[in-house]
CHARMM-style PDB file with segment names, atoms N, HN, CA, C and O in Angstrom:
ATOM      1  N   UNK     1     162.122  75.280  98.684  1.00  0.00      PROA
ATOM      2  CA  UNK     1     161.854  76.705  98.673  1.00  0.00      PROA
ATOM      3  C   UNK     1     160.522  76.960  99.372  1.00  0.00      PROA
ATOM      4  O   UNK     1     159.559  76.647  98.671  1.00  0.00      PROA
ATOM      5  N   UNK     2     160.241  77.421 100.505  1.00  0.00      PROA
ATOM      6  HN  UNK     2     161.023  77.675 101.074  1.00  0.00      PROA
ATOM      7  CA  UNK     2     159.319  77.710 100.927  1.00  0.00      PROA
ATOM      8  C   UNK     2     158.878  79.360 101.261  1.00  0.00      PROA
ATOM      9  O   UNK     2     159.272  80.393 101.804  1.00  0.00      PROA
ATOM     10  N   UNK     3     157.547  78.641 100.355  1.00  0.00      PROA
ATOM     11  HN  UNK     3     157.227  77.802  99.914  1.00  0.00      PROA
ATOM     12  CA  UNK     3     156.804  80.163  99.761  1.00  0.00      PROA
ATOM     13  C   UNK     3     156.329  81.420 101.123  1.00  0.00      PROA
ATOM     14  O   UNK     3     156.142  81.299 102.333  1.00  0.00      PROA
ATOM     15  N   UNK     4     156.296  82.133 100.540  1.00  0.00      PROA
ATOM     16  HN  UNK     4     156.448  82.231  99.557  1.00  0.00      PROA
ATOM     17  CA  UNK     4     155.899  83.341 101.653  1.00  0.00      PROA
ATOM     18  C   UNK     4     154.653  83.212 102.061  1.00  0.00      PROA
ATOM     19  O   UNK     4     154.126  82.257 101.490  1.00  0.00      PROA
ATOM     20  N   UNK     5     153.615  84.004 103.144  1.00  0.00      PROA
ATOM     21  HN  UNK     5     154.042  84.780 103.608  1.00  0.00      PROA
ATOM     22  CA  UNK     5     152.509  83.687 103.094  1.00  0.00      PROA
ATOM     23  C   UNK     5     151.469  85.042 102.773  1.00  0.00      PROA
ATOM     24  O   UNK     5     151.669  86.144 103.284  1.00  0.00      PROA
ATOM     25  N   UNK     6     150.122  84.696 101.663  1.00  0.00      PROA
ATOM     26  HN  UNK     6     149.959  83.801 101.248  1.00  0.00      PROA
ATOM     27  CA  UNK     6     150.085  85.807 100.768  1.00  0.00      PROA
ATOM     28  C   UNK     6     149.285  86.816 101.993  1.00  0.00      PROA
ATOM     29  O   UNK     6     148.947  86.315 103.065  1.00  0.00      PROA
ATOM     30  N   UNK     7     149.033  88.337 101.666  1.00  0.00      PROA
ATOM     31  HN  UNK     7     149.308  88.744 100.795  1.00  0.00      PROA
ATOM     32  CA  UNK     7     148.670  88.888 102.516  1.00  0.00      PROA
ATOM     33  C   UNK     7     146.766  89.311 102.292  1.00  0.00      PROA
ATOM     34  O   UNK     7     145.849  88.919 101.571  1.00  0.00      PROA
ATOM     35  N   UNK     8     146.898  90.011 103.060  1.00  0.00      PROA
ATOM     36  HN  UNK     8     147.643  90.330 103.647  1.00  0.00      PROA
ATOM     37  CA  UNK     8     145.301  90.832 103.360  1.00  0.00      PROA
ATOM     38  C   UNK     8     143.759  89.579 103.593  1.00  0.00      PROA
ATOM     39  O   UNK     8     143.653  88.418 103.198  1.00  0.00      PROA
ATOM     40  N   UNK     9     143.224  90.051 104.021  1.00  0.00      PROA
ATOM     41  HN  UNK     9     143.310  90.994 104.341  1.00  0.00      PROA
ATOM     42  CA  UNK     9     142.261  89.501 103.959  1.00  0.00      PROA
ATOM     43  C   UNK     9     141.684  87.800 103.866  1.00  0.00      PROA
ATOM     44  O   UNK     9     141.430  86.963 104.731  1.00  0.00      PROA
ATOM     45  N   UNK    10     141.623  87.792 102.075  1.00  0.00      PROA
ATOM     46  HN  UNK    10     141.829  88.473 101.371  1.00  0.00      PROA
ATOM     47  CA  UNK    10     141.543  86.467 101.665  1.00  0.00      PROA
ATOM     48  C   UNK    10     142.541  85.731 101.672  1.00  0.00      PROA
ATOM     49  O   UNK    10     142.497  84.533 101.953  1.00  0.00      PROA
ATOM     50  N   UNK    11     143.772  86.487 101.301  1.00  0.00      PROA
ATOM     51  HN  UNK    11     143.809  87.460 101.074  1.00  0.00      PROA
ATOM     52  CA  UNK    11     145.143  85.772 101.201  1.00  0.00      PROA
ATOM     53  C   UNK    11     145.299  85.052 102.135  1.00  0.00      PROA
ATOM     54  O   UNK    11     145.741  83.921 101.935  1.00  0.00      PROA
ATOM     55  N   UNK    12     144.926  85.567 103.674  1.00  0.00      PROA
ATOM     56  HN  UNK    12     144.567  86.485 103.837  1.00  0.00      PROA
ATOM     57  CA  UNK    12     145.173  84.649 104.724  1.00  0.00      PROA
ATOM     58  C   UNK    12     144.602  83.411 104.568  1.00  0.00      PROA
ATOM     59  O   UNK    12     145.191  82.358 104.323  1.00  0.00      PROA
ATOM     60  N   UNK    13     143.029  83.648 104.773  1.00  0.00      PROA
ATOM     61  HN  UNK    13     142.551  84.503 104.972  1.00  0.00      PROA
ATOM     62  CA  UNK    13     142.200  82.467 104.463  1.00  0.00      PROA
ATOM     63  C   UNK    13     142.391  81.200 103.350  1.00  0.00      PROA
ATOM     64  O   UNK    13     142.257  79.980 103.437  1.00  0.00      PROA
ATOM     65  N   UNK    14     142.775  82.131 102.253  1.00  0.00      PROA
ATOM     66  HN  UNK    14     142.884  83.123 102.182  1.00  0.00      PROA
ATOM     67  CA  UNK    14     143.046  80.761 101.450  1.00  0.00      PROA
ATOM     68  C   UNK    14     144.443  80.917 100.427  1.00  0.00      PROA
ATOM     69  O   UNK    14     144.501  80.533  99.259  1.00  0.00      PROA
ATOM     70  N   UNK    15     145.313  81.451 101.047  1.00  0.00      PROA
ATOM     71  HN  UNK    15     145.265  81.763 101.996  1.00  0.00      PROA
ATOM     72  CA  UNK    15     146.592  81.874 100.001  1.00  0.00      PROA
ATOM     73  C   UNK    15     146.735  82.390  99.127  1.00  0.00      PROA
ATOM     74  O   UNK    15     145.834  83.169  98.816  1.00  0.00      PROA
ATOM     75  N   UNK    16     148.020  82.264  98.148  1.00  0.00      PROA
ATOM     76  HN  UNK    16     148.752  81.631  98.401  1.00  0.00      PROA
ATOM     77  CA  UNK    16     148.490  82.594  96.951  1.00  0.00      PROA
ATOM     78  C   UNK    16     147.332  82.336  95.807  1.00  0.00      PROA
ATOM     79  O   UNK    16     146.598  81.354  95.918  1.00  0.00      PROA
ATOM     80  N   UNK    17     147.195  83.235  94.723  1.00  0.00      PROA
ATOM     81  HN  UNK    17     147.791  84.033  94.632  1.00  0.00      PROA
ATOM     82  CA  UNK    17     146.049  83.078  93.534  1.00  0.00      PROA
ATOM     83  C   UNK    17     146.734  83.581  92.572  1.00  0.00      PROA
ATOM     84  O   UNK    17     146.585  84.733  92.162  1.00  0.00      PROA
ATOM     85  N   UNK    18     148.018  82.283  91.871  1.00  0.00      PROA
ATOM     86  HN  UNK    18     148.139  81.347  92.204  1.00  0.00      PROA
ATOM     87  CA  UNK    18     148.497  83.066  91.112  1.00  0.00      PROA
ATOM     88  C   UNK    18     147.837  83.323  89.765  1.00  0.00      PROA
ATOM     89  O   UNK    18     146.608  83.391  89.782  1.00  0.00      PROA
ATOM     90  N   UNK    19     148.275  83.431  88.946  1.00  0.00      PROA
ATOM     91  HN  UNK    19     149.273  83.376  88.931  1.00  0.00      PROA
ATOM     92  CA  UNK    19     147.690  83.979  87.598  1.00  0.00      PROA
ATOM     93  C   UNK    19     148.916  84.579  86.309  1.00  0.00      PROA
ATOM     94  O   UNK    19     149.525  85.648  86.357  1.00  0.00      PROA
ATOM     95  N   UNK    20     148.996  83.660  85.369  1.00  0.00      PROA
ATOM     96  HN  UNK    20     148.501  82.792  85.330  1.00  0.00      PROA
ATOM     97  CA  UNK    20     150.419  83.970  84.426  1.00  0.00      PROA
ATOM     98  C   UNK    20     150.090  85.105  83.907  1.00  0.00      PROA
ATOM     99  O   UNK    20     148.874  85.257  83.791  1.00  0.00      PROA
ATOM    100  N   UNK    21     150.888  86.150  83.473  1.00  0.00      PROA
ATOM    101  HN  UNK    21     151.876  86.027  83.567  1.00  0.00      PROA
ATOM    102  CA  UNK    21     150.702  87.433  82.777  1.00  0.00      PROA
ATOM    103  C   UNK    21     151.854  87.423  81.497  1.00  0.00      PROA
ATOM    104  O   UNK    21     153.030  87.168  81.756  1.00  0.00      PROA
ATOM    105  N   UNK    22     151.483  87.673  80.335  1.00  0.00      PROA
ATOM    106  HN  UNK    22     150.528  87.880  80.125  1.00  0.00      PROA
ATOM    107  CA  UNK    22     152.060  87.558  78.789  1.00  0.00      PROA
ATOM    108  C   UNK    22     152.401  89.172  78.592  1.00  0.00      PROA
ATOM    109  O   UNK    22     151.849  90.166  79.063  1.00  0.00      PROA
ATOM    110  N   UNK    23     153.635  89.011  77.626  1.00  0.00      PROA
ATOM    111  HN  UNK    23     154.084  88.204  77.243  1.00  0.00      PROA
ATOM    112  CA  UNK    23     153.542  90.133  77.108  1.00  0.00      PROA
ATOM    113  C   UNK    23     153.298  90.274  75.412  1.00  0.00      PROA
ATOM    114  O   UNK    23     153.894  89.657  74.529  1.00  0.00      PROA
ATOM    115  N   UNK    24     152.514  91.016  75.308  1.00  0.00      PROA
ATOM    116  HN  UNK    24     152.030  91.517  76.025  1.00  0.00      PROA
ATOM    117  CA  UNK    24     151.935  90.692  73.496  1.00  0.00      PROA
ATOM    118  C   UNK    24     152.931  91.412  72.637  1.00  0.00      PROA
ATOM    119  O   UNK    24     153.484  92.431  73.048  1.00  0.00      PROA
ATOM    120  N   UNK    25     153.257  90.726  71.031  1.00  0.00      PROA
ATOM    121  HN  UNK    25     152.808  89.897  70.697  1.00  0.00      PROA
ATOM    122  CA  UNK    25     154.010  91.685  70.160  1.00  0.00      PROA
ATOM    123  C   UNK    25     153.357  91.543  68.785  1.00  0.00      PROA
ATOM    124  O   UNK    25     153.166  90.400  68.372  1.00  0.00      PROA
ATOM    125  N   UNK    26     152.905  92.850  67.847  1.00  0.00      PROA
ATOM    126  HN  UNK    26     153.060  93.779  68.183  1.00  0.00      PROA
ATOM    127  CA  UNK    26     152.357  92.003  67.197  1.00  0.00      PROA
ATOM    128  C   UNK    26     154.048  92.412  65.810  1.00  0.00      PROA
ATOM    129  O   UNK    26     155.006  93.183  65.858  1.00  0.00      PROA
ATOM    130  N   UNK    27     153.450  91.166  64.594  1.00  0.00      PROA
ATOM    131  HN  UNK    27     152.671  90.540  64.555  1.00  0.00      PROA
ATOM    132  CA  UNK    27     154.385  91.247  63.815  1.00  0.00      PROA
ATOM    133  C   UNK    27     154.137  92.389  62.955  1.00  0.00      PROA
ATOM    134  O   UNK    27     153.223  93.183  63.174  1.00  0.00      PROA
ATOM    135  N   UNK    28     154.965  92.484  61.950  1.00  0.00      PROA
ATOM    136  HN  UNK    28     155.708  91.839  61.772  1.00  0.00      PROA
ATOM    137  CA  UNK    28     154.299  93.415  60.724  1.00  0.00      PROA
ATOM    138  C   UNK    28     153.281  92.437  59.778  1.00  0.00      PROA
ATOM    139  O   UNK    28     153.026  91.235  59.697  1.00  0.00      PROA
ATOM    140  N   UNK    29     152.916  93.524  59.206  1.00  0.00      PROA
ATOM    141  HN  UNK    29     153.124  94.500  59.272  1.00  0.00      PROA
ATOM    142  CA  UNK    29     151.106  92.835  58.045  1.00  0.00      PROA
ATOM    143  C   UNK    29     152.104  92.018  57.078  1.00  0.00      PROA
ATOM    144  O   UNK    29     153.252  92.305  56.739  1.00  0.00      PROA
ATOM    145  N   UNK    30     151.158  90.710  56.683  1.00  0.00      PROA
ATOM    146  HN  UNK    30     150.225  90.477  56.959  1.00  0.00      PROA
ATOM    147  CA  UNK    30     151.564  90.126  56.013  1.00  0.00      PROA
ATOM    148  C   UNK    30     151.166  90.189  54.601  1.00  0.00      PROA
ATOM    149  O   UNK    30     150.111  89.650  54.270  1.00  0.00      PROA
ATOM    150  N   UNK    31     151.844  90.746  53.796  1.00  0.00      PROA
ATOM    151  HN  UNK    31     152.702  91.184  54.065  1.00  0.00      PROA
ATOM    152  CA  UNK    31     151.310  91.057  52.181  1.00  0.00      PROA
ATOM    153  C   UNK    31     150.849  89.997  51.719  1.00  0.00      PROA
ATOM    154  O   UNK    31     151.644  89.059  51.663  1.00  0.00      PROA
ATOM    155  N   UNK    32     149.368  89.753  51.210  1.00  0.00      PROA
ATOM    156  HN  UNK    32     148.722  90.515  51.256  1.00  0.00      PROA
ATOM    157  CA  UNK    32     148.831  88.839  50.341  1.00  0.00      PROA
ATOM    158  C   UNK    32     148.033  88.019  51.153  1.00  0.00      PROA
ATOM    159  O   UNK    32     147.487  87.090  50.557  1.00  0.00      PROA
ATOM    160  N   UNK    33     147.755  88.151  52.745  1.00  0.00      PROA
ATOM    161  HN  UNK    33     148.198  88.905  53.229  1.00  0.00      PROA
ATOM    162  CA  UNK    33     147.175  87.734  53.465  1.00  0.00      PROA
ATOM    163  C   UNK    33     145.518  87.795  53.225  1.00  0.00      PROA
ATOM    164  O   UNK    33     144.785  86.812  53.340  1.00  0.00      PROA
ATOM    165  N   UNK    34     145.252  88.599  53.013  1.00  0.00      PROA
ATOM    166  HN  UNK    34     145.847  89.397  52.919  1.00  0.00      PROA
ATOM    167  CA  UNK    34     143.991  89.479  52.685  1.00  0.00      PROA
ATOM    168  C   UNK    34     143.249  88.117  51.587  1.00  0.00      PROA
ATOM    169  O   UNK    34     143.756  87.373  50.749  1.00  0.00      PROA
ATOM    170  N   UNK    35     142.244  88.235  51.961  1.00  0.00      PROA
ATOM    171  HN  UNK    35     141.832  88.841  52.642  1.00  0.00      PROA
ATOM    172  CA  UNK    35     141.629  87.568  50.385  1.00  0.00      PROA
ATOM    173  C   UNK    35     141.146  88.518  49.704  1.00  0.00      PROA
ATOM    174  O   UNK    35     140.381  89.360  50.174  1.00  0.00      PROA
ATOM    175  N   UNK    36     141.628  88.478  48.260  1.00  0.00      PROA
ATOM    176  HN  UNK    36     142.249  87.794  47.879  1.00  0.00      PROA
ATOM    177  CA  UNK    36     141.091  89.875  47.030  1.00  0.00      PROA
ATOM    178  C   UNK    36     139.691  89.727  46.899  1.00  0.00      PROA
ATOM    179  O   UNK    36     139.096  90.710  46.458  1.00  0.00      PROA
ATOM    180  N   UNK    37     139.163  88.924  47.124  1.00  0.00      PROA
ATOM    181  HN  UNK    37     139.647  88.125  47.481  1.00  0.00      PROA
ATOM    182  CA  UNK    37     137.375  88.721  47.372  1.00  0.00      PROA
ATOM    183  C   UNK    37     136.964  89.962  47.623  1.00  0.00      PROA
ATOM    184  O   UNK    37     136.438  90.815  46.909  1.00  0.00      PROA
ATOM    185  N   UNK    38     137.361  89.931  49.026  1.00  0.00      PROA
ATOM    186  HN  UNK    38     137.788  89.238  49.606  1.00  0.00      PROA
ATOM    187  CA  UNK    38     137.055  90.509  50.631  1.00  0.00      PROA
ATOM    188  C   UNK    38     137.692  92.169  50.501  1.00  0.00      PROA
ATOM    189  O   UNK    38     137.422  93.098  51.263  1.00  0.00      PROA
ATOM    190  N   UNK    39     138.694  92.209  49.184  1.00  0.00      PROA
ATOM    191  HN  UNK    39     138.914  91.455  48.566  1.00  0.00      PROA
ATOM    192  CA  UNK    39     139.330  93.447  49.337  1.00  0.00      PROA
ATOM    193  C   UNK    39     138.776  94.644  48.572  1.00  0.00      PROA
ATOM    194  O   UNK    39     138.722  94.723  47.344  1.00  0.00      PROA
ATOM    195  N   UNK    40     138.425  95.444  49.331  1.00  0.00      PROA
ATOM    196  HN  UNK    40     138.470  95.380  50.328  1.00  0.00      PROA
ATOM    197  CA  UNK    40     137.531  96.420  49.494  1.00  0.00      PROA
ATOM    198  C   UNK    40     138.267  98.067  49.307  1.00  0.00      PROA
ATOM    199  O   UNK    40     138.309  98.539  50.443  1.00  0.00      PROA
ATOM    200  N   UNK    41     138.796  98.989  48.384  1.00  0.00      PROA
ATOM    201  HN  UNK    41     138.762  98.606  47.460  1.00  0.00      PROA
ATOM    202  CA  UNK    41     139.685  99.886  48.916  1.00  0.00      PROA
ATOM    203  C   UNK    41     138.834 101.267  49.469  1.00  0.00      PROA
ATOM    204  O   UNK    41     138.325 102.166  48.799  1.00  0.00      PROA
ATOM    205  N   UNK    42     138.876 101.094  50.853  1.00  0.00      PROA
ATOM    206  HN  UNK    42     139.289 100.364  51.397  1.00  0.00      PROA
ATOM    207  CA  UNK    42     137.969 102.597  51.174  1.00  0.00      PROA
ATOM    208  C   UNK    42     138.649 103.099  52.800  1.00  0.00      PROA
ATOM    209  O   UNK    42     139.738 103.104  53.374  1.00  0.00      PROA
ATOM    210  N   UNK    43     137.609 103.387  52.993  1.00  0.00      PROA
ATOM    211  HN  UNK    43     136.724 103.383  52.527  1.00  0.00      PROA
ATOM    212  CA  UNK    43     138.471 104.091  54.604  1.00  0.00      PROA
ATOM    213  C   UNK    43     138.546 102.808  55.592  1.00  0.00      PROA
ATOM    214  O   UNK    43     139.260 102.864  56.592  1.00  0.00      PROA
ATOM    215  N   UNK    44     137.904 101.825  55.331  1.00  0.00      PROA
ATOM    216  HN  UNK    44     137.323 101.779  54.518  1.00  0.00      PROA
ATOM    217  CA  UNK    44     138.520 100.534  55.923  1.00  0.00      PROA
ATOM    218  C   UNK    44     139.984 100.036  55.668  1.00  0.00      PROA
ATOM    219  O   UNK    44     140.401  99.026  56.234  1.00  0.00      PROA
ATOM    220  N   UNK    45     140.784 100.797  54.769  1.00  0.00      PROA
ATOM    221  HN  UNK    45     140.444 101.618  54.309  1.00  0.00      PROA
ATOM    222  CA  UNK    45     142.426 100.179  54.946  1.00  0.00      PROA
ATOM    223  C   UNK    45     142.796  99.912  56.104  1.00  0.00      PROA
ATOM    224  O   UNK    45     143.052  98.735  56.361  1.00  0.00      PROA
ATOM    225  N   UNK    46     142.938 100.983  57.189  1.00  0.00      PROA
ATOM    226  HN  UNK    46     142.731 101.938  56.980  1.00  0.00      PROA
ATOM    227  CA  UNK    46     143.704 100.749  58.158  1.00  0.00      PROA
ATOM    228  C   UNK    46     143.050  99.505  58.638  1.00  0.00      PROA
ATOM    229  O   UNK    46     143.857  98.651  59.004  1.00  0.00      PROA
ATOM    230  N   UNK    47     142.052  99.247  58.712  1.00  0.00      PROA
ATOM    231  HN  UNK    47     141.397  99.941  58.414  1.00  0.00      PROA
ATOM    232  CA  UNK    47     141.633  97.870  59.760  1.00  0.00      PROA
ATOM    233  C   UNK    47     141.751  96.630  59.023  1.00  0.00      PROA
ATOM    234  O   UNK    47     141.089  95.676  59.432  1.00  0.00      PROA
ATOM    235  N   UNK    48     142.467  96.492  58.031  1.00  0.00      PROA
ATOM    236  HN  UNK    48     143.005  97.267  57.700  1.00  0.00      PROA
ATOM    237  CA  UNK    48     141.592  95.985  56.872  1.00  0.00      PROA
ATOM    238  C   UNK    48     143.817  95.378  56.871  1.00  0.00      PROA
ATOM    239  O   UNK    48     144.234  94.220  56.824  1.00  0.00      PROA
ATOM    240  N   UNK    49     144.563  96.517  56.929  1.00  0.00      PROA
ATOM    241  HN  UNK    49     144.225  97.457  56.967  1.00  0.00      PROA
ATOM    242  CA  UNK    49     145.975  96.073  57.449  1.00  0.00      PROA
ATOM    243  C   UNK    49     145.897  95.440  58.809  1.00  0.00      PROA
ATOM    244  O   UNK    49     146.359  94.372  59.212  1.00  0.00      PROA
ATOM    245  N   UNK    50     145.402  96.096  59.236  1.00  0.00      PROA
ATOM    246  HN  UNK    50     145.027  96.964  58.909  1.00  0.00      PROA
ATOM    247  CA  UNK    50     145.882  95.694  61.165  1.00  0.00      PROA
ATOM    248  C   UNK    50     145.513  94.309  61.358  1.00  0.00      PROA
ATOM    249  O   UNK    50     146.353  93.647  61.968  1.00  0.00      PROA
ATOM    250  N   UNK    51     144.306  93.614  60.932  1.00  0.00      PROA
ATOM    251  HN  UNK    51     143.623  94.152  60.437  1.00  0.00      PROA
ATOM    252  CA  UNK    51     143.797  92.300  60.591  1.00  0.00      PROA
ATOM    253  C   UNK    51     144.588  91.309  60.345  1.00  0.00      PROA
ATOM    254  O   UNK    51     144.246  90.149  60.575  1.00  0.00      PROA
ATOM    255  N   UNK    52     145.784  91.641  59.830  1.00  0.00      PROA
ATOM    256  HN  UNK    52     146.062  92.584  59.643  1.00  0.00      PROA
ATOM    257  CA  UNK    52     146.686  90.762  58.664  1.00  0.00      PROA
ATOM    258  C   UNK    52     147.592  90.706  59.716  1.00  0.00      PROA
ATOM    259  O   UNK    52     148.350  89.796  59.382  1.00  0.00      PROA
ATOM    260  N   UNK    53     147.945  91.113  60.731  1.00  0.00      PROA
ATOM    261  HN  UNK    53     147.330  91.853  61.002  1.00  0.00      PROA
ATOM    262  CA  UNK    53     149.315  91.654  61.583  1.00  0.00      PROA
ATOM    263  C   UNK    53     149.093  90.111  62.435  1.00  0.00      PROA
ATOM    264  O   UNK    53     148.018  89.568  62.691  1.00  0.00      PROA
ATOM    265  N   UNK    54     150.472  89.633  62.762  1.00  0.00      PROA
ATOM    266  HN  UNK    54     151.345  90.074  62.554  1.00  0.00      PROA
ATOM    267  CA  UNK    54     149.843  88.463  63.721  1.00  0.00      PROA
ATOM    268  C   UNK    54     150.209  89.252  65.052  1.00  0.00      PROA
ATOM    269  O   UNK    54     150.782  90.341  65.088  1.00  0.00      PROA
ATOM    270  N   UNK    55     149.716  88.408  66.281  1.00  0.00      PROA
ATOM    271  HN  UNK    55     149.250  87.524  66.252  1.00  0.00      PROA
ATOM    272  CA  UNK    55     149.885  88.710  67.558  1.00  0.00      PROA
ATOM    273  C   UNK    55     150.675  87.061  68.073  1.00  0.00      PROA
ATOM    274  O   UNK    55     150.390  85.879  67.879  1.00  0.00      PROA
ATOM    275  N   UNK    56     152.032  87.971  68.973  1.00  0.00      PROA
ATOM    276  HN  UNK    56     152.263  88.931  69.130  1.00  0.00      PROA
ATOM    277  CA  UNK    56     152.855  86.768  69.144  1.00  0.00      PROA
ATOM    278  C   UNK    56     152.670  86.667  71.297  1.00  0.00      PROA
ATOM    279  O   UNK    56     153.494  87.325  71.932  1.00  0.00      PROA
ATOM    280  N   UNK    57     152.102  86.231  71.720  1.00  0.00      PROA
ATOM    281  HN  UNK    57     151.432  85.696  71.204  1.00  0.00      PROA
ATOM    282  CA  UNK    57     152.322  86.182  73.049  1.00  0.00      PROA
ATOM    283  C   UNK    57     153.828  85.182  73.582  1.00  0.00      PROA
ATOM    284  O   UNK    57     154.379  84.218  73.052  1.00  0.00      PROA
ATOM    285  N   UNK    58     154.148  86.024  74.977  1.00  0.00      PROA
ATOM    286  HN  UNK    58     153.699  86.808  75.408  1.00  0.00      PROA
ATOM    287  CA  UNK    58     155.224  85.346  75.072  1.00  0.00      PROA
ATOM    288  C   UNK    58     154.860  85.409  77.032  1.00  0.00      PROA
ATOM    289  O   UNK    58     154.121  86.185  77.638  1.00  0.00      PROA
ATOM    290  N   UNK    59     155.666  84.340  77.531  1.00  0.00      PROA
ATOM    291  HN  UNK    59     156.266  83.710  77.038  1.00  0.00      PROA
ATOM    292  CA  UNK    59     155.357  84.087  79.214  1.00  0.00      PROA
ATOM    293  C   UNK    59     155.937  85.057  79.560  1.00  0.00      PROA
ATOM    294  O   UNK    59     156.868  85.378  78.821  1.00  0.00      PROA
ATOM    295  N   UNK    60     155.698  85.871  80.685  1.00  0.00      PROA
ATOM    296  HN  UNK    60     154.942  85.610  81.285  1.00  0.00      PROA
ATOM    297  CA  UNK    60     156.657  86.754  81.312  1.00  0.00      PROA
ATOM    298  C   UNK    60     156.754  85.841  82.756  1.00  0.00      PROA
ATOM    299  O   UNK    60     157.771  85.199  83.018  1.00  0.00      PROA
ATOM    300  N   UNK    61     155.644  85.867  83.594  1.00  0.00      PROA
ATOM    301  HN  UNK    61     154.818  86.389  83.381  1.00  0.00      PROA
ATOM    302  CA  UNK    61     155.821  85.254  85.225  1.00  0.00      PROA
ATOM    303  C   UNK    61     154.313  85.397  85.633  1.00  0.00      PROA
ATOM    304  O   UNK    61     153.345  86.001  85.170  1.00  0.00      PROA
ATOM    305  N   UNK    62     154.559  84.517  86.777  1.00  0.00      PROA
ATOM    306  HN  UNK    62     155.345  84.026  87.152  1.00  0.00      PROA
ATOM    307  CA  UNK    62     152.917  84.869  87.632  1.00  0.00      PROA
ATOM    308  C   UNK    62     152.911  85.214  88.546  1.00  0.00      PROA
ATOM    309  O   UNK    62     153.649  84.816  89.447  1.00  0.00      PROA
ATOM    310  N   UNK    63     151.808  86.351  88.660  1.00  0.00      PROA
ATOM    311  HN  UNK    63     151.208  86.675  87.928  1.00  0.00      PROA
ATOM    312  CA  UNK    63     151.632  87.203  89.368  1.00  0.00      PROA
ATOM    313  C   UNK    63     150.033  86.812  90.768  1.00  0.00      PROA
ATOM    314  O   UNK    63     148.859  86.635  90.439  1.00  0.00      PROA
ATOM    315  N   UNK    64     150.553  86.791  92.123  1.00  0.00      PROA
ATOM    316  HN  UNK    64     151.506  86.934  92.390  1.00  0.00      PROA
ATOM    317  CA  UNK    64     149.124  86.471  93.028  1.00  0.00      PROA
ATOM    318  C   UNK    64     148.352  87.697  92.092  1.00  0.00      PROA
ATOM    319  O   UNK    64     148.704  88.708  91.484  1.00  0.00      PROA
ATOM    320  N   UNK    65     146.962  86.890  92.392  1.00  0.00      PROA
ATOM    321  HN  UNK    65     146.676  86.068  92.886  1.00  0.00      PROA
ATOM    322  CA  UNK    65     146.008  88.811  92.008  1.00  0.00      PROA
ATOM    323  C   UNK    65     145.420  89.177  93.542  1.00  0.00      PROA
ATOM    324  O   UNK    65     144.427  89.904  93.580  1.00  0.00      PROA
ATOM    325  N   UNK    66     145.946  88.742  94.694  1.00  0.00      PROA
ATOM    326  HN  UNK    66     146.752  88.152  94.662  1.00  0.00      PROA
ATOM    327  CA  UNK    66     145.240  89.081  95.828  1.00  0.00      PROA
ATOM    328  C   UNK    66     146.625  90.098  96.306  1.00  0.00      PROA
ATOM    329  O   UNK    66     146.544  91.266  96.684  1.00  0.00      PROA
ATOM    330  N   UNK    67     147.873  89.284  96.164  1.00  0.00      PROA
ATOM    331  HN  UNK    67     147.939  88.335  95.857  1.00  0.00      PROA
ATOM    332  CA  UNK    67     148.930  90.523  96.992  1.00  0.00      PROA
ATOM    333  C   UNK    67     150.000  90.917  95.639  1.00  0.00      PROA
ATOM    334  O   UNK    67     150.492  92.040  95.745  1.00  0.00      PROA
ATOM    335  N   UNK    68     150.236  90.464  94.923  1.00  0.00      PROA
ATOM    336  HN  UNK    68     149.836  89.552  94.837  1.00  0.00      PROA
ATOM    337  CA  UNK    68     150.837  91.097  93.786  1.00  0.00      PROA
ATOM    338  C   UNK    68     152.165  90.494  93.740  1.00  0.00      PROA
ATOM    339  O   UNK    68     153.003  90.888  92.929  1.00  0.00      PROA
ATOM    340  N   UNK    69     152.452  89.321  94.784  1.00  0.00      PROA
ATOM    341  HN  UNK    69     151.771  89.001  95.443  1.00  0.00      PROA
ATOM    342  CA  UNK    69     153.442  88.521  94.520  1.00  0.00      PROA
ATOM    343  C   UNK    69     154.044  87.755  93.526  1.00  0.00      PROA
ATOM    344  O   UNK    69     153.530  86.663  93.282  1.00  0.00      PROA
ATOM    345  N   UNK    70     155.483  88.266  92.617  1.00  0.00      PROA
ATOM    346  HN  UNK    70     155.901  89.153  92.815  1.00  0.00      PROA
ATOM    347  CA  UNK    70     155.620  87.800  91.548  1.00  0.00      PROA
ATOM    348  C   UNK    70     156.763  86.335  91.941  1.00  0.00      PROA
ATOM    349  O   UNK    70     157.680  86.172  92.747  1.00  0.00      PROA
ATOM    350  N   UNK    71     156.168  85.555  90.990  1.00  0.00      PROA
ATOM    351  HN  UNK    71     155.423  85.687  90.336  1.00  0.00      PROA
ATOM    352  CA  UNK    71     157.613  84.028  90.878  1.00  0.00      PROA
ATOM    353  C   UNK    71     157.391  83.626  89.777  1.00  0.00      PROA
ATOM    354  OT1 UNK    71     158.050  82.695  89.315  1.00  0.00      PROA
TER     355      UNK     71
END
């Protein structure tokens, strides 16, 4: 498979710069995650949930960052 050649400027000079790009999901909060220490009930809830939420990354593809060429 032979690759294209990347454009503008630098691209000429020194090619393709790819770079992987993710797409993030987060889960729902996990009840009991929290340490009751730490648990505090005031206008910090919301951050205090969002904390607990995991974040799942997943591969999508890579993208040049000089011409925007995706593979």
């Amino acid at each position: 498979m032979k690759e294209s050649s990347c454009k503008g400027i630098f691209g000429t000079m020194f090619g393709h710069k790819f770079r992987a790009r993710y797409s993030t999901t987060k889960s729902a909060s996990k009840p009991g995650s929290v340490d009751g220490s730490n648990f505090i009930m005031s206008t910090d809830m919301p951050q205090i949930i969002e904390s607990t939420r995991e974040v799942t990354s997943t591969y999508e593809h890579d993208v040049c960052v000089r011409c925007g060429e995706v593979r």
